[in-house]
VOGU-3710 file (C-alpha; in Angstrom, 3 decimals, decimal comma):
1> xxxxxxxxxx> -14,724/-22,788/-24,305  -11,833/-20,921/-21,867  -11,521/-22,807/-18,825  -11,109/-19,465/-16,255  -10,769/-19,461/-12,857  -13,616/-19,718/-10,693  -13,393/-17,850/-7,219  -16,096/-18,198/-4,605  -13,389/-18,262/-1,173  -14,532/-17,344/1,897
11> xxxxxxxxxx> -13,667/-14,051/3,318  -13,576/-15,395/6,900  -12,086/-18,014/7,895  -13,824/-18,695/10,951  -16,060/-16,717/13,899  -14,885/-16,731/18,011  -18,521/-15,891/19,176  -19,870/-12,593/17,300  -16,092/-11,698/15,893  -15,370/-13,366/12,578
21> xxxxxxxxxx> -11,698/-13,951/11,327  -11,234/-13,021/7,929  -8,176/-13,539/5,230  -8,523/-10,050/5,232  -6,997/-9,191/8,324  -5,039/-11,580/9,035  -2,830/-10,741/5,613  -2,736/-7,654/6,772  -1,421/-8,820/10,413  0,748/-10,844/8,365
31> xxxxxxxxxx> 1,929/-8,486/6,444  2,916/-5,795/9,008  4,611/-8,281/11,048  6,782/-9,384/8,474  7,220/-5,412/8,028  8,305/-4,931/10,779  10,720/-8,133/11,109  12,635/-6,907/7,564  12,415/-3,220/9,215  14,223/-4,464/12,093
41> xxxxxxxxxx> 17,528/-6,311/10,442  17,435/-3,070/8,454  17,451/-0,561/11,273  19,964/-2,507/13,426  22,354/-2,972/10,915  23,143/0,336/10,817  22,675/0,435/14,810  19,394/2,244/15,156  18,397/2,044/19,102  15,724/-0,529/19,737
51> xxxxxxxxxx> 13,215/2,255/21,162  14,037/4,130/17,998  12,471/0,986/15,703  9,352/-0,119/18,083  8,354/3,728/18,241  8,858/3,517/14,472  6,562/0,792/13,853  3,825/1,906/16,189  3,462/5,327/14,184  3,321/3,397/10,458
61> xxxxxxxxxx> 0,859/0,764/11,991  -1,798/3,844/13,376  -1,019/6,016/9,837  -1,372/3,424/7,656  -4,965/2,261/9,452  -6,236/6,207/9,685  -5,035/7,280/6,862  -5,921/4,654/4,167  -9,532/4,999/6,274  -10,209/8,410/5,819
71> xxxxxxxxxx> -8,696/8,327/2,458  -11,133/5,754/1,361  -14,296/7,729/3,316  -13,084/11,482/1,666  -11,899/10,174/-1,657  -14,698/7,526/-2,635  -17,225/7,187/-0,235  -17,833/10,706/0,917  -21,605/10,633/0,126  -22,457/7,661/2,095
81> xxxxxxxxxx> -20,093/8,465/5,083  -21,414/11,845/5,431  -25,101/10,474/6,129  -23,376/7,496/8,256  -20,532/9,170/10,303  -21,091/6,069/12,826  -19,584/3,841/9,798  -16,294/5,209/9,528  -14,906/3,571/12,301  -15,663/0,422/11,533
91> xxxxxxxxxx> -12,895/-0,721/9,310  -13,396/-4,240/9,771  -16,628/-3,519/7,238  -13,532/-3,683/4,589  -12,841/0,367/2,651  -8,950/1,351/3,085  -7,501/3,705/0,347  -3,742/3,288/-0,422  -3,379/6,763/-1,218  -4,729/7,434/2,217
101> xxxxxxxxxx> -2,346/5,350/3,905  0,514/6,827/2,088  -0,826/10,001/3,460  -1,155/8,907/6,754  2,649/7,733/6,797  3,570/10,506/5,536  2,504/12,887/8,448  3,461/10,204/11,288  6,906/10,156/9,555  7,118/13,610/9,683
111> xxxxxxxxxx> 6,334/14,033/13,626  8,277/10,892/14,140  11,167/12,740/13,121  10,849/15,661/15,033  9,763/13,989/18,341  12,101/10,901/17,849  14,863/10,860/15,285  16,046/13,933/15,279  16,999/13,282/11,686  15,734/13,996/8,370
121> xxxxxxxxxx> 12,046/12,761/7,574  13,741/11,764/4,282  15,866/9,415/6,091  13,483/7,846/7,744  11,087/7,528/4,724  13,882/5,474/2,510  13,896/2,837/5,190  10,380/2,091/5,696  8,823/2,126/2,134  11,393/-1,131/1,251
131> xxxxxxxxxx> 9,188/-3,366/3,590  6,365/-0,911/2,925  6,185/-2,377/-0,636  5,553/-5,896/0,581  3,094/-4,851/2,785  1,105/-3,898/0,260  1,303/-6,907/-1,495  -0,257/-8,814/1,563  -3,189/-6,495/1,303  -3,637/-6,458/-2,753
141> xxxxxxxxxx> -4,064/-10,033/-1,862  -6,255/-10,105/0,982  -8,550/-7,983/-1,847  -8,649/-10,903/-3,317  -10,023/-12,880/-0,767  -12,566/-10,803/-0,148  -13,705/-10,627/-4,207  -12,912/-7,067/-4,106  -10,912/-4,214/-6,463  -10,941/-6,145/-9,493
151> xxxxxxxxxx> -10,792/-5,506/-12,831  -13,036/-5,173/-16,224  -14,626/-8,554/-18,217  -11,774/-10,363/-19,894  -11,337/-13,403/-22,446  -7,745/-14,167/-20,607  -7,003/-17,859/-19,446  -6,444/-16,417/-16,091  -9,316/-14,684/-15,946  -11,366/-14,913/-12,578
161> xxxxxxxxxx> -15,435/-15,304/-12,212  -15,479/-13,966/-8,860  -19,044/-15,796/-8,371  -19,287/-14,918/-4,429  -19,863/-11,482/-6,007  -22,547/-12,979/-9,054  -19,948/-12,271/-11,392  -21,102/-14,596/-14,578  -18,081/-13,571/-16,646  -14,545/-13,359/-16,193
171> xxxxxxxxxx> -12,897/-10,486/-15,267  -8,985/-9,359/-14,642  -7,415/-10,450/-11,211  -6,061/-7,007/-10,718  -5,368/-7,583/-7,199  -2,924/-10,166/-8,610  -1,774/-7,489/-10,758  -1,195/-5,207/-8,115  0,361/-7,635/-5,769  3,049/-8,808/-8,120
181> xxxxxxxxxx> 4,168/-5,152/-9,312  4,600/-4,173/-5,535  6,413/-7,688/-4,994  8,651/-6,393/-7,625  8,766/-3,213/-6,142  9,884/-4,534/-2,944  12,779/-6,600/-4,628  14,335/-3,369/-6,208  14,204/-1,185/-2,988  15,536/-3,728/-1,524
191> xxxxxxxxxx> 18,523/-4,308/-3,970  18,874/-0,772/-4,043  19,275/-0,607/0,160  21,856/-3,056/0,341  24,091/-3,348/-2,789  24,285/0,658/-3,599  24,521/4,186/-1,799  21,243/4,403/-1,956  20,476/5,080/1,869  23,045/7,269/1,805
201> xxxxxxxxxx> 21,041/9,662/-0,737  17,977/11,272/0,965  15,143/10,863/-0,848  16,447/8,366/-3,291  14,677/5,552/-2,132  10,950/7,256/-1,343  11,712/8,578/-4,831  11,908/5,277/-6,435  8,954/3,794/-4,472  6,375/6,622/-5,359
211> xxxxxxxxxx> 7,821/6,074/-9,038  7,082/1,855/-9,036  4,162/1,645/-6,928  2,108/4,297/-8,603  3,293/4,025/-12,358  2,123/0,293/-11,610  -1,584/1,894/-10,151  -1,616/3,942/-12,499  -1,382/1,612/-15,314  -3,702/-1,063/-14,071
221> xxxxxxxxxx> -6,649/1,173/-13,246  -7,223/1,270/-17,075  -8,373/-2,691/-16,624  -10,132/-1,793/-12,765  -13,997/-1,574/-12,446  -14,474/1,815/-11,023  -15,003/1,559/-7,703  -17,528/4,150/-7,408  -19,868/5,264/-9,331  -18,907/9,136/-9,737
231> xxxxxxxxxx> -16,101/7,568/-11,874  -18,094/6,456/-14,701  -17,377/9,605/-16,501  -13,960/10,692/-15,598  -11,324/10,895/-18,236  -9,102/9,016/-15,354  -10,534/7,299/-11,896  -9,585/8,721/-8,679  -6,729/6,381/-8,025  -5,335/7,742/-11,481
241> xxxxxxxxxx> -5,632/11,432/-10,131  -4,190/10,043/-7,117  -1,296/8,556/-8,189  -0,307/11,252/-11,033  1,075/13,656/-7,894  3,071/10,454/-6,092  4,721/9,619/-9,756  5,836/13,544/-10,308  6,810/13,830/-6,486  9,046/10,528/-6,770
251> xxxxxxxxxx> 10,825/11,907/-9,914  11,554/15,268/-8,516  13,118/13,521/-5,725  15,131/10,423/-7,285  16,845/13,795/-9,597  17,418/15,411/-6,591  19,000/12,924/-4,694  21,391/11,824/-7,880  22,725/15,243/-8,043  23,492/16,017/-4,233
261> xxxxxxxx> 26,283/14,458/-2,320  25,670/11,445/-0,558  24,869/12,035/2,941  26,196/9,362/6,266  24,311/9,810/9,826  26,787/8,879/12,527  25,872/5,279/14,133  23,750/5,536/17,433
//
């Protein structure tokens, strides 16, 4: 008999009045705070203005909530959202799509460049997906809290009955999964920011983290439960589909950025 893991936590920690706390969000609080604090050092050692940074921050904190919202609604729940339009707002219900939110950032870093920077969106981009990565290992693991995204039945020692859910057998923790590649994600970009020229080749970084964080999704959706059930007879699940086009972007521009010259902004 394999002694697995048995999960029945919580989701919320605890209620003020009608609101309930949940692991949930604050991970994802968490996470974005600590974001932000690694963003900061970042920024100001190369002597990016203050209003530059907090303007920064606000624009990746509204993407990332749209966009991984409306990804989720127009990517896997499209049928449910289109009879209930008064759902989509309510994101505390739990339903955020990664490929959404890279989306989302995508966009805001574009018009944050134009409005704000004045620079490249490219060099904006290579700074923000380093604490981006850990980010998203905060909210792979406030999926686990909440018994969601995980994987197919498994005989593995570390194999969890999520039994909030009525699992009876054990099935992959691919939120761990998840949460660990983007941890090591996180520790490359970062190693890449501060002990090469990275930074100083556009695209370079945002190459490499489309290339580790979706060759990591893409992998591990082979062991995910579909999350819904138009999946069931796809050659590949959505996030698959999804994350072929991040992988093939993030080559193009890692090659690109090896072959052109490095390129140094002048400190604000």
């Amino acid at each position: 008999m394999l002694n697995f893991i048995h999960w029945n936590v919580n989701p919320e920690i605890f209620h003020l009045g009608s609101l309930s706390v949940r692991w949930y969000g604050l991970l994802f609080a968490g996470g974005f705070l600590l974001g932000y604090s690694i963003g900061e050092r970042m920024l100001k050692s190369e002597n990016v203005s203050q209003k530059w940074i907090d303007s920064l921050f606000f624009y990746i904190i509204i993407a990332t909530i749209v966009g991984a919202r409306l990804g989720h609604v127009f990517f896997y729940g499209w049928d449910y959202y289109s009879q209930h339009p008064g759902e989509i707002i309510k994101v505390w219900h739990g339903g955020l799509a990664s490929h959404g939110g890279a989306i989302g950032i995508l966009l805001a870093m574009y018009i944050h460049s134009r409005l704000v920077t004045k620079r490249t969106m490219l060099w904006t981009l290579d700074r923000i997906v380093v604490p981006t990565a850990l980010v998203a290992a905060f909210i792979r693991t406030g999926n686990l809290m909440n018994s969601e995204i995980y994987g197919i039945q498994t005989s593995l020692p570390w194999g969890f009955i999520f039994e909030r859910n009525g699992e009876e057998f054990a099935k992959h923790p691919t939120q761990i999964y998840e949460a660990l590649a983007y941890l090591l994600s996180f520790g490359i970009l970062m190693f890449l920011y501060r002990k090469t020229s990275a930074k100083n080749r556009p695209g370079l970084l945002l190459g490499a983290f489309f290339i580790l964080i979706f060759t990591a999704r893409f992998f591990i959706e082979f062991i995910k439960e579909d999350q819904e059930a138009f999946e069931s007879g796809m050659m590949l699940n959505m996030g698959q589909w999804l994350s072929v086009p991040f992988v093939l972007i993030g080559l193009t521009l890692v090659i690109r950025a090896i072959k052109k010259p490095e390129v140094v902004f002048n400190n604000r």
